[in-house]
C-alpha positions in Angstrom: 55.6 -14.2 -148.6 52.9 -13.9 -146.4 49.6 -11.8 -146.8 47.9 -11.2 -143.7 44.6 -9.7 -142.6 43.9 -9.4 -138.8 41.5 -7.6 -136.8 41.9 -8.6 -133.3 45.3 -9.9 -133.8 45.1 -13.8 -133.6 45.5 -14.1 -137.5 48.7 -11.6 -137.0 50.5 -14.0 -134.2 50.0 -16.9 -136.3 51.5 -15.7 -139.7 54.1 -14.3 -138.1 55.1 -17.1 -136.3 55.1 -19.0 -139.1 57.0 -16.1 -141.7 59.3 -16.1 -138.9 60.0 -19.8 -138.6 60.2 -20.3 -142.4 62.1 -17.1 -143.3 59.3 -15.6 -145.3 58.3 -11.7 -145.5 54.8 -10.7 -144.7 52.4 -7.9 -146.4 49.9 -6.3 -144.6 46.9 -7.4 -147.1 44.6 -4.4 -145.6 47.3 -1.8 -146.6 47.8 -3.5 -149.7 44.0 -2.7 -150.8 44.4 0.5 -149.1 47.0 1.1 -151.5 45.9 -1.0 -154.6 48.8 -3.3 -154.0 48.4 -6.0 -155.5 50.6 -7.1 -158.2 53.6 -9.2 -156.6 56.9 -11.2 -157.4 57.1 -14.1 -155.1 61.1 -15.0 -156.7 60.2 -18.7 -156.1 59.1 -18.0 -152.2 56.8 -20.2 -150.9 52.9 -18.1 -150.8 50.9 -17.5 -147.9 47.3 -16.4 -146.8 46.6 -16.4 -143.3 43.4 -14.7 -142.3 40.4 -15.3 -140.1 37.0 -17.3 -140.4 34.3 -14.9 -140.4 30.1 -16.0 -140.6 32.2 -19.6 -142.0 34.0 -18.1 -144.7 36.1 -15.0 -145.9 36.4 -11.4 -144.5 35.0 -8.9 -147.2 38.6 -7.5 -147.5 40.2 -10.9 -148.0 37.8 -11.4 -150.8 38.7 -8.2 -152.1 42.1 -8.8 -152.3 42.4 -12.4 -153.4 39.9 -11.6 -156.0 42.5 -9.1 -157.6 46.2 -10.5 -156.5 48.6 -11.8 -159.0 51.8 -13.5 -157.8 54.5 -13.8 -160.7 56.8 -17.0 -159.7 55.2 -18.5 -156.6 56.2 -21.2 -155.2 53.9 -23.7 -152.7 50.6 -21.9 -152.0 48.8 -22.2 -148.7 46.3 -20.6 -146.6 45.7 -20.7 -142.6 42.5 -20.0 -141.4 42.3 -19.1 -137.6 39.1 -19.6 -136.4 37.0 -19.7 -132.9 35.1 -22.7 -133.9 35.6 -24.3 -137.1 37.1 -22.8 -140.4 33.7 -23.6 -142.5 34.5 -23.1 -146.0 37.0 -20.5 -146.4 40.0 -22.3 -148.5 36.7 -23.2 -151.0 36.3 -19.4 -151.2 39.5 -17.9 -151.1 40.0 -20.6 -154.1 36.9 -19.1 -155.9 38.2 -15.6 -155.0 41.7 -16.2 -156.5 39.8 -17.5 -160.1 42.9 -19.9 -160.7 45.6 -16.9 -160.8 47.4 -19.1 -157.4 46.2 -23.0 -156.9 46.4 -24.0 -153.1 48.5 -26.8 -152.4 47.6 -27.2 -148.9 45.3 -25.8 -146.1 45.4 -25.3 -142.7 43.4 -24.3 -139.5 44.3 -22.6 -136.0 41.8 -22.7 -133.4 41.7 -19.3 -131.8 40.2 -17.5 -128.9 36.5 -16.4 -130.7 36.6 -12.9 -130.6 33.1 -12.2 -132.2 31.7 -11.0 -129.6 28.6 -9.4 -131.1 27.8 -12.9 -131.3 28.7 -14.9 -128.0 30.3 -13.9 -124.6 33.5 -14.5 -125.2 36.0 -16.9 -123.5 37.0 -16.4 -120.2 40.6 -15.8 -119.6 41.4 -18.6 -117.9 39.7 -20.4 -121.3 41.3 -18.0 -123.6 44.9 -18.9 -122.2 44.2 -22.5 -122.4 43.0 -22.2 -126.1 46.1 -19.8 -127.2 48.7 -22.2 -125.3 47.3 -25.3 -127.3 47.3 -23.0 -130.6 51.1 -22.9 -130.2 51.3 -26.3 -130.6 48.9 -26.2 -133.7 51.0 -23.8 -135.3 54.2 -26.0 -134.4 52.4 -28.7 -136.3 51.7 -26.7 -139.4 55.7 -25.5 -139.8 56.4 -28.5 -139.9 54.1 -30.0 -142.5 55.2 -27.2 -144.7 58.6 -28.0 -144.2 57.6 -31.1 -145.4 56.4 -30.0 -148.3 52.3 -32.0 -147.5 49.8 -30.7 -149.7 46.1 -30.9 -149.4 43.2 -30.1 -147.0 45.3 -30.5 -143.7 42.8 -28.5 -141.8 41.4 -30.1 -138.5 38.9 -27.9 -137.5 36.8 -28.1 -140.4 33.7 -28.8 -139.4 30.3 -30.2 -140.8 28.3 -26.7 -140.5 26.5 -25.7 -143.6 29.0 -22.8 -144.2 27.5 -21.8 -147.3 24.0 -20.8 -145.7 26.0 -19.3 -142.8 27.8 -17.3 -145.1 25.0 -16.0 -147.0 24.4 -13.6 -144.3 27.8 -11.8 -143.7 26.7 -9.0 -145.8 23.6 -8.4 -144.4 25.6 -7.6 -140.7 28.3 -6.0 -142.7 26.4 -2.8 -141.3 28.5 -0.2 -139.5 24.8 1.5 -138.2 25.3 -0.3 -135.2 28.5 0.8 -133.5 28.0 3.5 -131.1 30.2 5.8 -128.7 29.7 6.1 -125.3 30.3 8.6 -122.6 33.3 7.0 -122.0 35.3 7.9 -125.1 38.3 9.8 -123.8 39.3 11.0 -127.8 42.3 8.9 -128.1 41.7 8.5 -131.7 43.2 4.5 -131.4 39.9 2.9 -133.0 41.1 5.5 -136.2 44.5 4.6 -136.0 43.5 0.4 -135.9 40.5 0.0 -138.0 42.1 -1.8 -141.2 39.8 0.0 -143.5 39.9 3.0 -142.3 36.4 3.2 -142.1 36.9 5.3 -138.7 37.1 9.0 -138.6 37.1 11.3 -135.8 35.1 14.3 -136.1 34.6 16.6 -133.3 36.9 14.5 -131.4 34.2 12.1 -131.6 35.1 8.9 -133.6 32.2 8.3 -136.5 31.7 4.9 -138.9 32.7 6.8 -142.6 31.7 3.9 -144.4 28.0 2.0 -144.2 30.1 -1.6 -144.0 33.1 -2.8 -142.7 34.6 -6.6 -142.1 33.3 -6.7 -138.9 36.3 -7.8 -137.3 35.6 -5.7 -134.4 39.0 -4.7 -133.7 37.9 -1.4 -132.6 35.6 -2.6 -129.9 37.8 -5.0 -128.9 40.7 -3.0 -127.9 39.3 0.6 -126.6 40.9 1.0 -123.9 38.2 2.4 -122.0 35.3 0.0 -123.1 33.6 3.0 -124.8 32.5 1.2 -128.2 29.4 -1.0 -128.6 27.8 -2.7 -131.4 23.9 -2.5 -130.5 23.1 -4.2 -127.2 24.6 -7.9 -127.9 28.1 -6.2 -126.8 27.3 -4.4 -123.4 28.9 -6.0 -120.6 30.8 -8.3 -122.6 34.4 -8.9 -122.1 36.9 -7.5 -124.4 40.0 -9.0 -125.7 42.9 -9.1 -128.2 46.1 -10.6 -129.2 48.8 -8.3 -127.4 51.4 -8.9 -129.9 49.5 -7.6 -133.0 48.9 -4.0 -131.1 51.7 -3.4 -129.5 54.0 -4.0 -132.3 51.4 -2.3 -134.6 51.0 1.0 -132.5 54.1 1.1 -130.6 52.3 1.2 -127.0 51.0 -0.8 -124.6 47.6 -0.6 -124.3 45.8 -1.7 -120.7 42.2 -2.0 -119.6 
């Protein structure tokens, strides 16, 4: 099995490439906290965790989950971090997060279009097609050293960033204060229907942040379909983008800019 978390839908597209080349199932790890979820039988099924690199290390809700999951009768454990530059420390920390309950036997890294846009412009999509086409090839590469059965830290975008540091700060920009609505909002209600915490609501057909923190995956900016969500000034006039196959197949539409 494969727990997933995805905000943008890069972390989606690899895990299920790879649940789908290895015949594994996959589990939606934001439902699963959504749901308190998380007591599993593996039946001898090889374990996956395939998830995103945010500030160098883990999203709050992977934390959150892989500080509570138990897995009776795994078999291999592994995790994938997709990441826009280098995947910092994150199989350290998801390692410290599962407190010995699951042992990784090997690790792996996917780099990804960045989609942190609060932080840099993002790629352009000529660069962004580049980057997903050689991810395929990444991904090709990592089937097959599970196949194999490898173990260890098989990651090649590791880095020699002092994640740590870097990391220290994700909970200080954890803030939701800074996302804000703009004229533009036509009330479709999709940022509610995405946000994998459900820290959206809509109230007076307006969407509002519920919660004072989120991941920060941006997922909601990223894929409004008219533009109409901005985090402070770092995101206006910024591009916005997303992995096609993760929405589509999550909300059963097409969604177009």
């Amino acid at each position: 099995m494969i727990f997933s978390f995805s905000g943008t839908g890069n972390s989606y597209a690899v895990g299920r490439r790879v649940a789908d080349e290895l015949g594994l199932g996959m589990v939606d790890l934001a439902a699963a906290v959504r749901y308190g979820r998380y007591s599993y039988d593996a039946r001898g099924e090889d374990v996956g965790f395939v998830f995103p690199v945010y500030f160098g290390g883990l999203p709050s809700m992977v934390r959150e989950f892989a500080s509570g999951v138990t897995v009776a009768n795994p078999g291999r454990v592994f995790c994938i971090a997709t990441c826009g530059g280098d995947s910092g420390g994150a199989p350290e920390l998801l390692s410290e997060a599962l407190g010995g309950r699951l042992r990784l036997d090997a690790c792996y890294d996917v780099l990804m279009p960045d989609r942190a846009i609060f932080a840099s412009e993002p790629p352009s999509p000529e660069e962004e097609a580049r980057i997903l086409e050689e991810s395929e090839a990444e991904v090709a590469g990592i089937v097959g050293s599970l196949r194999a059965g490898e173990s260890g830290d098989l990651r090649t975008h590791a880095g020699g960033t002092d994640w740590r540091s870097v990391h220290q700060m994700y909970d200080g920009f954890r803030s939701t204060e800074p996302f804000a609505v703009t004229e533009a909002c036509i009330e479709c209600r999709v940022c509610e229907d995405i946000c994998p915490e459900q820290a959206i609501k809509v109230y007076h057909r307006k969407p509002v942040w519920d919660e004072e923190r989120c991941s920060l995956c941006m997922g909601c900016l990223q894929i409004c379909p008219k533009q109409a969500i901005e985090y402070g000034e770092s995101t206006r006039g910024r591009r916005r983008s997303y992995n096609r196959s993760f929405y589509e197949r999550s909300l059963g539409l097409k969604l177009r800019y």
